[in-house]
C-alpha positions, 0 to 999 in steps of 0.5 A, a space after each residue: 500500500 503506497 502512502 501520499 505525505 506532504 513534507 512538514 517544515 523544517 523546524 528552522 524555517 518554522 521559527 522564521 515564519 514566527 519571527 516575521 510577524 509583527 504585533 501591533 500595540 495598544 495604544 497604535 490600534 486606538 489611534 488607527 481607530 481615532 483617525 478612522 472615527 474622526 472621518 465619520 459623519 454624525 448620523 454615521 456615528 449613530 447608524 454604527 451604534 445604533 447597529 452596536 446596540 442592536 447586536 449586543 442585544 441579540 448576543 445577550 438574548 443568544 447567551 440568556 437563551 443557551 
């Protein structure tokens, strides 16, 4: 019987794909998401939490539900 295996990574190169990731901090993510409000028109601020609103609600009613 003949098996089909697909070669596994090397733990070197493993690693290295690791080491390529960068994280980005706190308080960059919080001005990435203040530049991008800041563009927002004020009925857009409301349709957004009024859409925020909506689904917390039905997560709660999903999480009372279970």
């Amino acid at each position: 019987m003949l098996t089909a295996t697909l070669p596994t990574p090397q733990v070197a190169e493993a690693e290295s794909n690791d080491r390529q990731e960068s994280f980005v901090s706190d308080a960059e993510i919080s001005r990435r998401v203040l530049s991008i409000r800041s563009g927002w028109t004020v009925a857009e601020r409301m349709a957004r939490r009024r859409e925020a609103e909506r689904r917390f609600a039905d997560l709660m009613d999903k999480l009372s539900a279970a």
